[in-house]
C-alpha positions as CSV (number, residue, x, y, z in Angstrom):
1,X,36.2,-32.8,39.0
2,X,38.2,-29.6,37.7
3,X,36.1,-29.4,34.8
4,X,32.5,-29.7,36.1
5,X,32.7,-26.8,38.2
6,X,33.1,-24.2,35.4
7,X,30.5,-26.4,33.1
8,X,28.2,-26.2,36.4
9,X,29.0,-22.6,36.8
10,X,28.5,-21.8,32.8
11,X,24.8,-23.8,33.0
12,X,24.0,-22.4,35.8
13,X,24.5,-18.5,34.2
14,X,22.6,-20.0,31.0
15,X,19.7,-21.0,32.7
16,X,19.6,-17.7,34.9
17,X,19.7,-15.6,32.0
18,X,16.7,-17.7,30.5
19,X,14.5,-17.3,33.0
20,X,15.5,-14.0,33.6
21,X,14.4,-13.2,30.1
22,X,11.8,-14.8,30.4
23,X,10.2,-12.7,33.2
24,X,11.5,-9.8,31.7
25,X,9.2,-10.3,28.1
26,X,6.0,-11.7,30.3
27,X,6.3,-8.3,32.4
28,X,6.9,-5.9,29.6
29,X,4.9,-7.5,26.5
30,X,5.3,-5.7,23.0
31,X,2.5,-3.9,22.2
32,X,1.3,-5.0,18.2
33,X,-0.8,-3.3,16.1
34,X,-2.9,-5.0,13.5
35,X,-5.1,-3.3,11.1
36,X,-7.3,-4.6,8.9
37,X,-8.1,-2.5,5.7
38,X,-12.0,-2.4,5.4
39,X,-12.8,-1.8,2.0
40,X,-15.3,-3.8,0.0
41,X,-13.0,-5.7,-1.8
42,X,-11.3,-7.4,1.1
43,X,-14.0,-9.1,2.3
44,X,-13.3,-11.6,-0.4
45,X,-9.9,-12.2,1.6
46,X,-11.2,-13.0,5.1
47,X,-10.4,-16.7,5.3
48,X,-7.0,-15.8,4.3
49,X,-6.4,-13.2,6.5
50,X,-8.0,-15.6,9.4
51,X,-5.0,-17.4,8.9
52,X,-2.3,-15.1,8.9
53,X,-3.7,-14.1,12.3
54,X,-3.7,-17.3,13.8
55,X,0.1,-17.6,12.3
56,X,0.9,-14.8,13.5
57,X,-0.4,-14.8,16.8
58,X,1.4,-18.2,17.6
59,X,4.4,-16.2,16.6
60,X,4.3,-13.9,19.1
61,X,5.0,-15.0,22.4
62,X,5.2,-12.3,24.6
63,X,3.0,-9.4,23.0
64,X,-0.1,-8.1,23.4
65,X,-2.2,-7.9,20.1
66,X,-4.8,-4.9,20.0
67,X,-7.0,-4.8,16.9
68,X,-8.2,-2.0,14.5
69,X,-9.7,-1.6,10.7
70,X,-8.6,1.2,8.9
71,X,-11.5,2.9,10.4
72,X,-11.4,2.4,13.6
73,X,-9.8,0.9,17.3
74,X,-11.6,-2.6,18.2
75,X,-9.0,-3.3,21.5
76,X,-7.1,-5.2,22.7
77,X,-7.0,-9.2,22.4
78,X,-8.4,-12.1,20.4
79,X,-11.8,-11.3,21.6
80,X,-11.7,-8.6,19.2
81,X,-10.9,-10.4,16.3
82,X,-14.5,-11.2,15.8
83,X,-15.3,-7.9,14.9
84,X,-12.6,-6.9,12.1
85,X,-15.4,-8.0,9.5
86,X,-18.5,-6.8,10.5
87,X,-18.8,-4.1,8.6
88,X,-17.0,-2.9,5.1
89,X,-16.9,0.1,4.0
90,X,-15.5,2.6,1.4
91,X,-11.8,2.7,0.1
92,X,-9.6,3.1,2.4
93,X,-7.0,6.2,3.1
94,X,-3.6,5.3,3.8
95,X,-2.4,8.6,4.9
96,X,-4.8,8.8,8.1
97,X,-3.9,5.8,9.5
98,X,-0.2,7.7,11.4
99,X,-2.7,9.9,12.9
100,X,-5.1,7.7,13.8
101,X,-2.6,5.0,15.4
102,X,0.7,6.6,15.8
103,X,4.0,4.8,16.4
104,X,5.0,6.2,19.7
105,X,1.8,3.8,21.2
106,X,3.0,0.8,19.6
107,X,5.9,-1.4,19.3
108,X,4.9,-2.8,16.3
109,X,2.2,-1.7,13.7
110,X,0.7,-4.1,10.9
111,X,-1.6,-3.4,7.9
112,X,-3.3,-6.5,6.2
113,X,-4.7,-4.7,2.9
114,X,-5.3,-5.9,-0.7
115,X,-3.9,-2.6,-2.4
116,X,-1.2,-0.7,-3.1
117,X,-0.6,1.6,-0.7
118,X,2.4,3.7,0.9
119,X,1.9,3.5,4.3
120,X,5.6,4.6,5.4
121,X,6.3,2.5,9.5
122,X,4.0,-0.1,8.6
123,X,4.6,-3.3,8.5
124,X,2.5,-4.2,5.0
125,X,1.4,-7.6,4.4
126,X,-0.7,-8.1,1.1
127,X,-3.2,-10.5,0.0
């Protein structure tokens, strides 16, 4: 009986700190970033980049996904995946995109491109 207490008391502070966590990350969801580099050669990628999404999405619990090309915003949520491939256009310029989306507004920033590009607080993936 001397020993459950504390093991009670230690489960208990566990569990509290779970759920208070928990509530914490639902409340105040990180705000991600993903940009999809429109230039014509990447339309040859789209299946591929389809599934990074979806992986990457299941990944991320408590965040809210907004959408982009290189071109421009398409908001907020998997309603706007839809639209990252509608149109393709010209090569794409790395050194807008800090302007255009700057770091201060998200938590996380991700570019999905096929080229090599320097595209310094960005989270890069390649295909």
């Amino acid at each position: 009986m001397g020993k459950l207490l504390p093991i009670c008391v230690a489960v208990f502070i566990q569990v509290s700190g779970l759920v208070a966590a928990h509530f914490y990350y639902a409340g105040n969801p990180q705000q991600i970033l993903v940009v999809v580099d429109s230039s014509y050669g990447l339309s040859g990628y789209q299946n591929k980049i389809e599934d990074w999404i979806d992986s990457f999405e299941q990944g991320e619990r408590y965040s809210d996904l907004h959408f982009a090309t290189d071109k421009s915003y398409l908001g907020k949520g998997s309603s706007n995946r839809g639209k990252l491939y509608r149109v393709s256009f010209g090569k794409m310029n790395a050194s807008v995109l800090n302007q255009k989306y700057p770091a201060r507004e998200y938590d996380t920033r991700v570019l999905l491109t096929f080229t090599d590009v320097d595209a310094t607080g960005w989270q890069v993936v390649h295909f």
